[in-house]
N, C-alpha and C positions, 0 to 999 in steps of 0.2 A: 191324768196323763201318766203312763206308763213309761218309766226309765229305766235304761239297763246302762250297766257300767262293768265291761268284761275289764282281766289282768289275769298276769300268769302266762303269756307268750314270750318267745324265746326265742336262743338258738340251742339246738344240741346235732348231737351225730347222732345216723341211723342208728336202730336198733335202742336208742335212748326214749327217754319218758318225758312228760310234761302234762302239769296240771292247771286246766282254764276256771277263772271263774269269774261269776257273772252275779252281782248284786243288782236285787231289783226292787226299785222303789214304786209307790203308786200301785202295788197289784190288788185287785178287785177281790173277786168272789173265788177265786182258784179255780173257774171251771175253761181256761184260757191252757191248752199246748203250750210247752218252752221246747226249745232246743237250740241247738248249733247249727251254723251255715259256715260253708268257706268260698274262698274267691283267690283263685291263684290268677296272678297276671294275664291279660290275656281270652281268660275262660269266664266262663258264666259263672255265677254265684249257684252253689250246691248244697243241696241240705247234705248235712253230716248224723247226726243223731237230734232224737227226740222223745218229751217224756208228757205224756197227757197229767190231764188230773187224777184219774186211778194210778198213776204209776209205772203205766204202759210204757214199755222202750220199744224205739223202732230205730234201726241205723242203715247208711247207706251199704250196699254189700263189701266195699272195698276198705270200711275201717271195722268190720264185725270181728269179734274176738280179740278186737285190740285197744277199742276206743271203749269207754263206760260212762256215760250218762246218769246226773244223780244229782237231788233235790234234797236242800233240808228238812227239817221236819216244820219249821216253822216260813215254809217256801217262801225264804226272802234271799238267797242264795242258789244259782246253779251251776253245776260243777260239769266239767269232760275231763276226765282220767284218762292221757291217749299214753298206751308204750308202744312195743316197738315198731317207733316213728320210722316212715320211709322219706326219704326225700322226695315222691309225689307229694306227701301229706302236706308241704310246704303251700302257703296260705295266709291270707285276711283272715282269722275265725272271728263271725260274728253271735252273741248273743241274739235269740229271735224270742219276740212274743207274739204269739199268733191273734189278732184283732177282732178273730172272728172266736165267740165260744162254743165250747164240744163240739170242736172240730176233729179229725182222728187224726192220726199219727202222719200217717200215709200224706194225710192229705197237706197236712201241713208244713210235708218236707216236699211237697208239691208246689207249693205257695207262696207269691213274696208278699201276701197281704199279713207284713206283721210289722210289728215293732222290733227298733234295729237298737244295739251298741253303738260304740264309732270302731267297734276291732280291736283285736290284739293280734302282733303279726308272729307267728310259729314259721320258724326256719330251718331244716333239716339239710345238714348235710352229708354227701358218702363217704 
C-alpha cells in the first residue's frame, strides 16, 4: 500500500515562493507517474505537474515556467518548487501516485485513478 505525506504549504504574497514536498512510503518498482494536483474551493481537482519514471516533466500551461517538479534520486521524496505565486495558484495541493504503471504523463494529469495525500493548503495573497 502506497502512502504519501505532502508538507511545505503556506501563506505568502504574490510574486513569492514555496516549496512542497511529498514523502512516500510503500513505492514498488518505480515504473508508477507522481505528481501534483490542486483543488481550489469550489473547482474540480486539476493536475498541476508531473514526473514519469524516465524523468519526463509535464505541467499544466498555467503554472509552466514557474512551478518545477523534481524527485530524489533515491524516489522516496517529491518536490514542486512553485515562485512567483499568483493568488489563482491558491489551493488543496495534493500528492498523486498514479495506480496504474507506465502510464504517461498526459495521461495521468488526466486521471484521478491514483494515490492521494491528505493535502497541504498554499495560500496566496495580492
Amino acid at each position: 500500500q502506497v502512502q504519501l505525506a505532502e508538507s511545505g504549504g503556506g501563506s505568502v504574497q504574490a510574486g513569492g515562493s514555496l516549496r512542497l514536498s511529498c514523502v512516500i512510503s510503500g513505492y514498488d518498482d518505480g515504473s508508477h507517474t507522481l505528481g501534483w494536483f490542486r483543488q481550489a474551493p469550489g473547482k474540480e481537482r486539476e493536475g498541476v505537474a508531473a514526473i514519469n519514471s524516465e524523468g519526463i516533466t509535464r505541467y499544466v500551461d498555467s503554472v509552466k515556467g514557474r512551478f518545477t517538479i523534481s524527485q530524489d534520486s533515491a524516489k522516496s521524496t517529491l518536490s514542486l518548487q512553485m515562485t512567483s505565486l499568483k493568488p489563482e495558484d491558491s489551493a488543496m495541493y495534493y500528492c498523486a501516485y498514479d495506480r496504474q504503471p507506465y502510464r504517461s504523463t498526459w495521461q495521468f494529469l488526466n486521471s484521478k485513478d491514483n494515490y492521494w495525500g491528505q493535502g497541504t493548503q498554499v495560500t496566496v495573497s495580492s
